[in-house]
N, C-alpha and C positions, 0 to 999 in steps of 0.2 A: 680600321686602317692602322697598319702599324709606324709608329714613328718613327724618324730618322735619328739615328745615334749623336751625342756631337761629344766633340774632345777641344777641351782646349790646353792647349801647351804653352807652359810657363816655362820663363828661366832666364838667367844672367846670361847678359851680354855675354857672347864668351863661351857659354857654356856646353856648345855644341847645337846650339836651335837649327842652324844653317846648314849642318852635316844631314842632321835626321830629316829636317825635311826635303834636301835634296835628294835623299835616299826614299821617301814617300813615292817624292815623284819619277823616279825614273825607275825604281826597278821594278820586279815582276813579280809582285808580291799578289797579285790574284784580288785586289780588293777596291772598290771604282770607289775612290775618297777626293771630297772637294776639300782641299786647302785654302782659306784664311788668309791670306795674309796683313798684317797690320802694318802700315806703310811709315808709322812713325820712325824716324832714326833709320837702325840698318834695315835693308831690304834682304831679305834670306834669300828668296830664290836666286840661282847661280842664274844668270840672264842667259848664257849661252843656252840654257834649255829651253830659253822662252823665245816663241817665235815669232810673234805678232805683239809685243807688250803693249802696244797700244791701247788694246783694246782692255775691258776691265776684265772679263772672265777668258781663260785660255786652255786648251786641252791639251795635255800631255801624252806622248805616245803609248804611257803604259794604261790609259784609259782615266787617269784621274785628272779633276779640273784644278786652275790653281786662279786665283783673283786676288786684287788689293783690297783692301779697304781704303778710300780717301776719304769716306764721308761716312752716312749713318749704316752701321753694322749691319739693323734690322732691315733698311733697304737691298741690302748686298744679299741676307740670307732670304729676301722676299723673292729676290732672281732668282737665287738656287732654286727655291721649290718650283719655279714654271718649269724646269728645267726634269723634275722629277724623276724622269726616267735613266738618267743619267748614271747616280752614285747612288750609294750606298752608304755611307759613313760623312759626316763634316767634321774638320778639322780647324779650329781657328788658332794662328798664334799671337802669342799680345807679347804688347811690347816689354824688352828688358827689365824693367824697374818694378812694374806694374803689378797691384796687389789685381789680382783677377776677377776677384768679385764682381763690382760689377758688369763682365761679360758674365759672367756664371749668372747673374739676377737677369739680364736681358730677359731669360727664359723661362723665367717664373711670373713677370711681369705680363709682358705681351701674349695675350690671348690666343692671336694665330699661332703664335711662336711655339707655345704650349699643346695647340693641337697638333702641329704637326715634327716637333723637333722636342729633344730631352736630352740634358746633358749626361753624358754617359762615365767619364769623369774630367779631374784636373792633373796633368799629369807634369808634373816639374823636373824640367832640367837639370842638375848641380854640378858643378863643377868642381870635381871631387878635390883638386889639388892646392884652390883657392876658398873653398866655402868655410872653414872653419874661422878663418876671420873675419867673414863676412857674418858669421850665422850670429857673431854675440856683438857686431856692434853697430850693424844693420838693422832695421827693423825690418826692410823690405825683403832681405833674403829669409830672415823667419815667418813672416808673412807668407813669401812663395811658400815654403816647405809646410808652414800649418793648412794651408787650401790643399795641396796634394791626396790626392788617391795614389797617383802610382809616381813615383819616383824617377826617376835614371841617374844613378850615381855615373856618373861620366868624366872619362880622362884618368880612371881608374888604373891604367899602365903607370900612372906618374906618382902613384902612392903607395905605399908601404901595407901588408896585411895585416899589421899591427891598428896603425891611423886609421884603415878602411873602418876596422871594426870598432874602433872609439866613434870614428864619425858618424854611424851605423847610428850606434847608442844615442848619440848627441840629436840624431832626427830624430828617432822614436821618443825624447824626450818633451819632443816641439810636438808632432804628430804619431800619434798612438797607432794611427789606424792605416798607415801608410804603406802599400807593398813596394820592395826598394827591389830595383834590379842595378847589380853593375855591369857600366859598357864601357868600351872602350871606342873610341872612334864614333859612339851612337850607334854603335853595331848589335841590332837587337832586332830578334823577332816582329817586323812590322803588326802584327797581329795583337801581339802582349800590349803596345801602346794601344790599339783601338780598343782590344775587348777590355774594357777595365771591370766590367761587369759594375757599372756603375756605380749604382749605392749601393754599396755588398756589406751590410754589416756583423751577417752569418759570417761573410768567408773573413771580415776580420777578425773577429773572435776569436777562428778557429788557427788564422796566423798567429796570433798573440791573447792566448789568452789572459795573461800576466796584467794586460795592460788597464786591468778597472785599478789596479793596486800604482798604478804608477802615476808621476809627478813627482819628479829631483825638483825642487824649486831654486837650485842653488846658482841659474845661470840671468845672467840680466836681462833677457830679450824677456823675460817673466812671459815667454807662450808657453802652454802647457796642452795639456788633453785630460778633459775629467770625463770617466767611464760609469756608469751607472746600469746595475744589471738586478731586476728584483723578479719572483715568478708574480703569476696569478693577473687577476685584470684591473687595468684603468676605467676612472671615469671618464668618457670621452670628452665632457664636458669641462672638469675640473682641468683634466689636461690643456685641453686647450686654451683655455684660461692661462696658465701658470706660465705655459708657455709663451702665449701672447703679450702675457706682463711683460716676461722675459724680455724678450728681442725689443721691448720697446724702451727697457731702462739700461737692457745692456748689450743690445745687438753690435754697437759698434766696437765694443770689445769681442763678441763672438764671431771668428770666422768663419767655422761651419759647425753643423751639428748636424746628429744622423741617429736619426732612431726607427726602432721595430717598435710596434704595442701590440699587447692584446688587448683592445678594448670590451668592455661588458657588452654583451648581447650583438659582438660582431666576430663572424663565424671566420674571415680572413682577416690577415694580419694587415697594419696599417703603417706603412713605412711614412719615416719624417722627414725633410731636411732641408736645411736653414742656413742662408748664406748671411750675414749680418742682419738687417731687418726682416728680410723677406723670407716667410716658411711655406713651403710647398709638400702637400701632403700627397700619398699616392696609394691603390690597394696594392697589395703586395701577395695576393693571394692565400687560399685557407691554411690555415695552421695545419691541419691533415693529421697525423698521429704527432705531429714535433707536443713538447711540454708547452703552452702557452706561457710565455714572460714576455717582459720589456728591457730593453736595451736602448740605451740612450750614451749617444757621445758627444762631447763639446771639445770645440777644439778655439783655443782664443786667449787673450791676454785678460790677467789678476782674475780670473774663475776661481772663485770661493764653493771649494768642493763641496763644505759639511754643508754650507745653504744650500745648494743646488739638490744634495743626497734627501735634505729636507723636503726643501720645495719640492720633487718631485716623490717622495714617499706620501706627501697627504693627497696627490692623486690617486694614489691605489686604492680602487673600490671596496 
């Protein structure tokens, strides 16, 4: 049985949440997506499009559903599945401020949640014209930005191509692993937000290979991204280990982490990933002719690269 994708969308107030997803719901973009909605603060959806609000779940004429959440999440996503036949993709959006994580753990935690749903990625907001003040004396907007898989630099008309590409750098220096698209108005390939190709550590690599060498430590929000790349095989077991210590002395400083292994004596690769305490492991299919290595990223505040490069060098078999 194949899973249902999910996406969850972060970002500042502000920063165009309300555009793109009324762009979800109403145009024809060919893709049957239940939207999320998180009911704290502002309500995104434009109400003229909603015709029945009453009720919790509502369909939209382009075939995609849209609902609140007032209460518990995993009850809201327990409807969607009777619903099954329905969509194709979830979309949840959380609220302005909010470090994502725990929507992201939802799905590592709950049992059902895990047979039938996987987060495909995090995909953040910015607000191209305001975030550079925000990103060094906020914690919460370098937070959104360290969770991200995919980006949307947004409001992009109102910045300069100079600024773009400082700001550019200024992300990459929070999260390594980030694919950044700029939009203007949210005007962007509905598809490019869905497929994030989830935990893609291949295709970041291949975006950025620069980034095992990188960490500017010079900015105050002290988030970083440590990259770790070695060939040959792990001990499944030491790994797991190291890693477990890990998240339990310093999970609440890591936001996410995402790795490839070759383990000894297993013929497919073993993807990672780790939202602060909770790590969820997955097969990632056989290695096939690729060079067997590991690849491992941390993305999270005061990451002590040489221990980390350590800690996980004495796993290798």
């Amino acid at each position: 049985m194949s899973r249902i994708p999910v996406t969850i969308l972060t970002g500042f107030l502000g920063a165009g949440k309300t555009t793109l997803l009324n762009r979800i719901l109403t145009e024809q973009h060919g893709l049957k997506i239940a939207v999320i909605e998180n009911e704290f603060g502002e309500v995104g959806i434009d109400h003229e499009l909603v015709i029945n609000a009453d009720e919790e779940l509502f369909e939209m004429n382009n075939g995609c559903i849209c609902c609140t959440v007032r209460g518990d999440l995993i009850r809201i996503l327990g409807n969607l599945m009777k619903r099954k036949d329905k969509f194709d993709h979830i979309l949840i959006e959380t609220t302005g401020l909010a470090d994502p994580g725990p929507v992201v753990q939802t799905f590592f935690v709950d049992e059902q949640m895990k047979e039938k749903l996987f987060v495909n990625g995090v995909v953040t907001l910015v607000d191209a014209k305001h975030i550079l003040q925000h990103i060094d004396e906020n914690d919460e907007a370098a937070e959104q930005i360290a969770f991200a898989d995919v980006i949307l630099l947004n409001k992009c008309d109102l910045v300069s191509e100079a600024d773009l590409v400082s700001l550019e750098n200024r992300i990459r220096d929070v999260n390594a692993l980030a694919v950044i698209h700029r939009t203007t108005r949210a005007d962007i390939d509905i598809a490019k937000v869905m497929d994030v190709g989830g935990f893609n550590l291949d295709r970041a690599m291949e975006v950025n290979p620069h980034f095992l060498e990188s960490g500017h430590h010079h900015h105050h929000s002290h988030i970083s991204s440590v990259g770790i790349e070695a060939p040959g095989d792990c001990d499944g077991k030491k790994l797991n280990d190291w890693l477990s210590k890990l998240v339990q002395e310093q999970g609440a400083d890591i936001f996410r982490m995402k790795g490839v292994f070759a383990v000894k004596n297993q013929t497919d690769r073993v993807i990672f990933q780790g939202v602060h305490m909770l790590i969820d492991a997955a097969n990632g299919g056989p290695w096939g002719d690729r060079p067997r290595k590991n690849s491992l990223v941390f993305i999270g505040r005061h990451l002590d690269r040489a221990a980390l490069n350590a800690g996980f060098r004495s796993c290798l078999a």
